[in-house]
N, C-alpha and C positions, 0 to 999 in steps of 0.2 A: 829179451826173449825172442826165440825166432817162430817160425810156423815150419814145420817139419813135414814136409811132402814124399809120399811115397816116388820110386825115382822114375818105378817101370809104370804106375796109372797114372801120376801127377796129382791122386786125390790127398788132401790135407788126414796129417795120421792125430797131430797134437801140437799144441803151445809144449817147449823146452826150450832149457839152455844147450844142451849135447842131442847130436845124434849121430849115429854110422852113417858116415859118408860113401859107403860101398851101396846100400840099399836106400838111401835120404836123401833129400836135400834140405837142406836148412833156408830159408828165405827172412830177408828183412822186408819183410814190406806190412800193408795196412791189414788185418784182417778180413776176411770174408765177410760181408752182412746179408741176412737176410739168405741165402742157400742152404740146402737139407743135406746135401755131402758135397762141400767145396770142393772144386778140381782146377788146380792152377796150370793157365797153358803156357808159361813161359814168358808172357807178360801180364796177362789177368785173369780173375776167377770169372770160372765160369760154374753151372749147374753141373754135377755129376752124377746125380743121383739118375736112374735110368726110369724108376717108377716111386713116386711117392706116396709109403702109404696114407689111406686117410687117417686124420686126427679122430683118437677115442671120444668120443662126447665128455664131458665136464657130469662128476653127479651133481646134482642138485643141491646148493646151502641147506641150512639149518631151518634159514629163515624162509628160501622157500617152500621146504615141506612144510613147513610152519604154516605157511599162506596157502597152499593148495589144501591143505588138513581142513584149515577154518574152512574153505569153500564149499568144501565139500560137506563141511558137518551144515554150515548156513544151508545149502543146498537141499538136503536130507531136511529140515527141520522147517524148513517154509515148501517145500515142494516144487523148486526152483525147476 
């Protein structure tokens, strides 16, 4: 499988076996870790991305509404 890079930004499009070699390149190499839009310069990735946005917060488990519920009823019923 190659890593398929756009030819005119150099940013990674997708993992394939084929791509248009008029607008691709196809690269054998290691994947990118750890970067929010890989951009390969010819010899390594680098960061592409120009702004990233921030990460949505996580909601909250089951078990912790579960735990903040109880606190708050404990709370309510001693006068915490």
């Amino acid at each position: 499988m190659k890593r398929i890079i756009d030819k005119q930004t150099g940013l990674f499009i997708r993992d394939d076996f084929t791509f248009n070699e008029e607008t691709e390149i196809g690269l054998d190499v290691e994947a990118s870790q750890g970067f929010y839009h890989p951009k390969w310069t010819g010899t390594e990735w680098i960061e592409g991305a120009t702004e990233i946005p921030p990460q949505q917060p996580q909601a909250p488990t089951f078990e912790e509404r579960l735990q903040a519920l109880e606190q708050l009823e404990l709370e309510r019923m001693f006068n915490l």
